[in-house]
LUMZATOR-157057 format. One record per atom (N, C-alpha, C): x, y, z; residue in one letter; atom name. Coordinates in pm, whole numbers, plus 32768, in hexadecimal, padded with zeros to 4 digits. Each point is the difference from the previous one (the first is absolute). Layout:
N
> X,Y,Z,A,CA
...
END
This chain:
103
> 2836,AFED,70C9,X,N
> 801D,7F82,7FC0,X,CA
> 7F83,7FA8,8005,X,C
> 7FF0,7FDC,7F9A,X,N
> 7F7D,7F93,7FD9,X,CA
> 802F,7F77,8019,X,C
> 7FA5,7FA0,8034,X,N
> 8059,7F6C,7FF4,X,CA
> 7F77,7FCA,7FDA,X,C
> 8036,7FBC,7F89,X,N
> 7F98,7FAF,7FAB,X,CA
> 7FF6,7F6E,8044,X,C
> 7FA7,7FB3,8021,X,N
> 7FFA,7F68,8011,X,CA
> 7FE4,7FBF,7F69,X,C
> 8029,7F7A,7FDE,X,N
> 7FC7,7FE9,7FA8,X,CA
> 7FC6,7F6A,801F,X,C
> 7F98,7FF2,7FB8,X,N
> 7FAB,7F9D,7FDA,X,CA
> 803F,7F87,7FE8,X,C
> 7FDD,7F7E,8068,X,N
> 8080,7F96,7FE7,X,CA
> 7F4F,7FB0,7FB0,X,C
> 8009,7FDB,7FC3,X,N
> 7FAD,7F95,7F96,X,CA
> 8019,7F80,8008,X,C
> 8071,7FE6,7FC4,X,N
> 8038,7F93,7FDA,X,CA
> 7FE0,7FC1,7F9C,X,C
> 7FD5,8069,7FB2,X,N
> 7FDE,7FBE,7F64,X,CA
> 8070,7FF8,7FC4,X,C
> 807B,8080,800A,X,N
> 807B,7FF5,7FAD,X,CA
> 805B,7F93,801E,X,C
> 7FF5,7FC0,806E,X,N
> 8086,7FB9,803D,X,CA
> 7FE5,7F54,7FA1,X,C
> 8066,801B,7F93,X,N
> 7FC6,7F54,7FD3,X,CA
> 8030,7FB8,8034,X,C
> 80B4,8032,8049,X,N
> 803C,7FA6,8027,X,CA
> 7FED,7FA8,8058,X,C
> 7F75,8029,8067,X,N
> 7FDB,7FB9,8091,X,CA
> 7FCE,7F55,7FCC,X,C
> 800F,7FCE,803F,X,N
> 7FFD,7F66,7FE7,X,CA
> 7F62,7FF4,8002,X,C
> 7FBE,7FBC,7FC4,X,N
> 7F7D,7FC8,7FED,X,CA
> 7FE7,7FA8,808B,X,C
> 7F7E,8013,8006,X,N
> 7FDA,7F86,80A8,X,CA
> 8005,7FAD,7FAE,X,C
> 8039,7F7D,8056,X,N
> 7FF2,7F84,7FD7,X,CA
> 7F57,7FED,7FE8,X,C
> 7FD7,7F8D,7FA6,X,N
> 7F7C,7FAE,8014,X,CA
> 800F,7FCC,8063,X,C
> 7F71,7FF1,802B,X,N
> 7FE4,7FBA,807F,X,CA
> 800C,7F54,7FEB,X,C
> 8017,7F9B,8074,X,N
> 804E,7F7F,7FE0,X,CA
> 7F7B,7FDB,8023,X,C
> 7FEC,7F62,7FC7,X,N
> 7F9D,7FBD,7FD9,X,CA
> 803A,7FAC,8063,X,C
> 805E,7FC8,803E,X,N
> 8034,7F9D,8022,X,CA
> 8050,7F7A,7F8C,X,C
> 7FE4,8034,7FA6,X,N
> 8051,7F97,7FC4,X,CA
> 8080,800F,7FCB,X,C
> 8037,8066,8057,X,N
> 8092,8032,7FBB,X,CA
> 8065,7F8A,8051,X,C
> 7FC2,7FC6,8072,X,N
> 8086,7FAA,8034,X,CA
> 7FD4,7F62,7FC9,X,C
> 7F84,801F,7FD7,X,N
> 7FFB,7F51,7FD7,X,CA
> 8038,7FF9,7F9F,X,C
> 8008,8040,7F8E,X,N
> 803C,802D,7F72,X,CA
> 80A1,7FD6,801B,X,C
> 8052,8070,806A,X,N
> 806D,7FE2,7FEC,X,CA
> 803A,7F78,8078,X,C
> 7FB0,7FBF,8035,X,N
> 7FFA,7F8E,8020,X,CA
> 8015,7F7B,7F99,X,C
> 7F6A,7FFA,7FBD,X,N
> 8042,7FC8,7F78,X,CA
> 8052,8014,7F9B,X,C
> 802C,806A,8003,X,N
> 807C,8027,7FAF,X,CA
> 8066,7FC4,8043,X,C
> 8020,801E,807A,X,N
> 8058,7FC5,8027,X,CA
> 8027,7F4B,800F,X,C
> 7F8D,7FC9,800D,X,N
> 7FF4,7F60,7FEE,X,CA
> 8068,7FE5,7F60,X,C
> 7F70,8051,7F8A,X,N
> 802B,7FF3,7FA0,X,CA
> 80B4,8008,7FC7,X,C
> 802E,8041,804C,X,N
> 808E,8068,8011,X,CA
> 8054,8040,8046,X,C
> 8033,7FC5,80B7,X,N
> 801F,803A,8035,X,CA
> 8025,8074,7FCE,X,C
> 7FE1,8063,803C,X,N
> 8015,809F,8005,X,CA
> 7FC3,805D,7F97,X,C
> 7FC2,7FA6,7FBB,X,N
> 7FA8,8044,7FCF,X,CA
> 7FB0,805D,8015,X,C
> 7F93,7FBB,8061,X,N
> 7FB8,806A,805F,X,CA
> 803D,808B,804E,X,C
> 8095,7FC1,8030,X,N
> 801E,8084,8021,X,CA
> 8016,8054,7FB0,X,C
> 802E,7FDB,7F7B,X,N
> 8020,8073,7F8C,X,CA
> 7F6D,804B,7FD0,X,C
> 7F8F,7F9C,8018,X,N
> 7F8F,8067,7FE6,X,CA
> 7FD6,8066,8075,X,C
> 8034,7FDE,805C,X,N
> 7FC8,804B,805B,X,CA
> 804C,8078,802C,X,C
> 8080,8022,7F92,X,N
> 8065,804A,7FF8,X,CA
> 8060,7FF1,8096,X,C
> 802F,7F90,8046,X,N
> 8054,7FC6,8039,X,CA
> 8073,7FCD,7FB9,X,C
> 8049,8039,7FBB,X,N
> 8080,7FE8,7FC0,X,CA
> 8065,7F97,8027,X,C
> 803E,8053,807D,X,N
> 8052,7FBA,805C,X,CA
> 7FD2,7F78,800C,X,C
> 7F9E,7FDB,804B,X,N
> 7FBD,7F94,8014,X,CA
> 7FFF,7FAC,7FA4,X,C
> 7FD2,802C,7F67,X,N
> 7FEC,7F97,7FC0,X,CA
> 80B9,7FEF,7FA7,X,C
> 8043,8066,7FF8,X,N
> 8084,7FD7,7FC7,X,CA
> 8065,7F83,8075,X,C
> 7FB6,8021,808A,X,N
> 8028,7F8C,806A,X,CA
> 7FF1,7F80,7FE6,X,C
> 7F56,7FEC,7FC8,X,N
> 7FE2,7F8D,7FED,X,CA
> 8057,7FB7,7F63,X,C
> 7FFD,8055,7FB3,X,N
> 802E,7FF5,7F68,X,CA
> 8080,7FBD,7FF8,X,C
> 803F,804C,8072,X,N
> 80BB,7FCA,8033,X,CA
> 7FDF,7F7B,8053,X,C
> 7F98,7FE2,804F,X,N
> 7FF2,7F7E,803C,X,CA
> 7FFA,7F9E,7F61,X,C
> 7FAE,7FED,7FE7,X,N
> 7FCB,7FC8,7F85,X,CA
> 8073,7FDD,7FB0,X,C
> 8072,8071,7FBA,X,N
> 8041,7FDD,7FC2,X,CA
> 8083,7FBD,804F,X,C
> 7FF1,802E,8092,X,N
> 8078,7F94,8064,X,CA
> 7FCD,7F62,7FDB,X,C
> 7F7D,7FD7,800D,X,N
> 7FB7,7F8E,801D,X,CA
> 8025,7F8F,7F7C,X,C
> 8004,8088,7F76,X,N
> 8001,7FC1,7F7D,X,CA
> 807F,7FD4,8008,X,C
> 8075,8050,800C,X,N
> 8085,7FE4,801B,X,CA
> 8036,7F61,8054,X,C
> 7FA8,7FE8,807B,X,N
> 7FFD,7FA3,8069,X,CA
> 7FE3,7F81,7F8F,X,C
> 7F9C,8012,7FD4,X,N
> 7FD5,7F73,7FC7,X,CA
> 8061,7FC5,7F9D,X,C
> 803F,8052,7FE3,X,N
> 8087,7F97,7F92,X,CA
> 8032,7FA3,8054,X,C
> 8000,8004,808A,X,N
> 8065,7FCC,8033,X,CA
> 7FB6,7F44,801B,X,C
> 8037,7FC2,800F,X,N
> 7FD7,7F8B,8001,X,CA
> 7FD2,7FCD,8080,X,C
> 7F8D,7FFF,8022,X,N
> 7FB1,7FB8,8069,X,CA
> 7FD2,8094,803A,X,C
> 800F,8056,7FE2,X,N
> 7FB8,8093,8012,X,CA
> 7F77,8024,7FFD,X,C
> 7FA8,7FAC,7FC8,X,N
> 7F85,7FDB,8007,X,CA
> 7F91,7FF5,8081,X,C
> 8059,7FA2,8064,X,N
> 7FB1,7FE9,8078,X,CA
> 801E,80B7,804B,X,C
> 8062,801D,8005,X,N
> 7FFE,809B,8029,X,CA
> 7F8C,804D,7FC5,X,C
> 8027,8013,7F5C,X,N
> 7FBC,8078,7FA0,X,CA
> 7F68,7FE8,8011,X,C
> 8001,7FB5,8000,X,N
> 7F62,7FCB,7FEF,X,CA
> 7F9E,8027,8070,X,C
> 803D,7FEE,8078,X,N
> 7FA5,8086,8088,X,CA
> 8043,8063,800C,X,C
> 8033,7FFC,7FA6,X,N
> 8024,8094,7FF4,X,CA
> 7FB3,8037,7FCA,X,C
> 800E,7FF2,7F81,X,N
> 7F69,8038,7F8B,X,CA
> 7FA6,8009,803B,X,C
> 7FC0,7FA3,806A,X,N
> 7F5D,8004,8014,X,CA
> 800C,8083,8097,X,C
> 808A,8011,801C,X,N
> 800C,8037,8091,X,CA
> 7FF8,80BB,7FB3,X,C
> 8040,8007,7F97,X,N
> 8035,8086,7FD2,X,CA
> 7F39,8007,7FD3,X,C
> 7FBA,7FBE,7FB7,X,N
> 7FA4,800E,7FB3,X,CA
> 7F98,8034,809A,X,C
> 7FEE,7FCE,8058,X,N
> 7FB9,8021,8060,X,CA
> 801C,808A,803D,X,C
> 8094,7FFA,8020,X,N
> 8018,807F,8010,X,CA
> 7FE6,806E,7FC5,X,C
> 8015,7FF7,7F8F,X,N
> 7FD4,8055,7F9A,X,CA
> 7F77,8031,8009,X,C
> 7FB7,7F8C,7FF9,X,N
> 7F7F,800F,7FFB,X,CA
> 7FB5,804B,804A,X,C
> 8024,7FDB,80C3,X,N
> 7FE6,8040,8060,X,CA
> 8018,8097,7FFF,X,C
> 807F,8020,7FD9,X,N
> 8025,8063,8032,X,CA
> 7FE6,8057,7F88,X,C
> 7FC3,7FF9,7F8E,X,N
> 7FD2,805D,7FA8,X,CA
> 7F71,8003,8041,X,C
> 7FBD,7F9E,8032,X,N
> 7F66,801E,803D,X,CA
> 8031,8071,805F,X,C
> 8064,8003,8040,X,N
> 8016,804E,80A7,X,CA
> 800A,8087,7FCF,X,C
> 8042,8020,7F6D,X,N
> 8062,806D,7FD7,X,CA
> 7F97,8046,7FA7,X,C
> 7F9F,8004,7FEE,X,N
> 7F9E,8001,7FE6,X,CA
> 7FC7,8095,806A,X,C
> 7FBD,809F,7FC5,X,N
> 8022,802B,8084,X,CA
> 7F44,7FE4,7FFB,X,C
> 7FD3,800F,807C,X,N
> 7F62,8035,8031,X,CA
> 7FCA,8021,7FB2,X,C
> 7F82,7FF0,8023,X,N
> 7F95,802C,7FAA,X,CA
> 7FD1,80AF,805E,X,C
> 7FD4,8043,7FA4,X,N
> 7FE3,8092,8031,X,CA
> 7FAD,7FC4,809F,X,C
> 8002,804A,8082,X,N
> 7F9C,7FE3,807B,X,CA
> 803C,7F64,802A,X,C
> 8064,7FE3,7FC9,X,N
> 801C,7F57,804C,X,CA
> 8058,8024,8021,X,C
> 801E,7FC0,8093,X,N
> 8066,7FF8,80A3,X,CA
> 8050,7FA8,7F9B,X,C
> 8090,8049,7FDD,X,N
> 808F,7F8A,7FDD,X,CA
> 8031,7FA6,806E,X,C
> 8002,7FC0,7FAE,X,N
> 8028,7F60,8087,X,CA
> 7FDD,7FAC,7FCB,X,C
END
């Protein structure tokens, strides 16, 4: 009995995922200001779904709130509280740069 090895290449395999590009660092400032611009924005660019459909449901609770009469002094740090959050935590969600300690 013969046992053939064969030749692994990896020229045929298209299906294997491409390396990412290497990060410049500006992938969390990007979805930072996205997020200012838009709570959850940033997270939707940064393919954080969950996260940003969280924020999307805050937002439209907040829109809901303000019909109400004198709802204002609430909504209003609210908005600036959700917008920070947002903001922060798309900088955080954001992963490393190739050789950088996460943290």
């Amino acid at each position: 009995m013969t046992v053939v090895k064969w030749e692994e290449t990896g020229t045929w395999d298209e299906s294997a995922p491409a390396a990412p590009p290497p990060r410049t660092g500006r992938r969390e400032v990007a979805a930072a200001a996205l997020s200012v611009l838009w709570p959850g924005l940033g997270h939707a660019y940064l393919g954080r779904t969950a996260a940003a459909v969280a924020l999307v449901l805050a937002q439209v609770l907040l829109v809901v709130l303000t019909v109400l009469p004198g709802a204002w002094r609430v909504t209003l740090p609210a908005w600036f509280a959700l917008t920070a959050l947002a903001a922060v935590g798309a900088w955080r969600a954001a992963p490393p740069a190739p050789g950088e300690q996460p943290g």
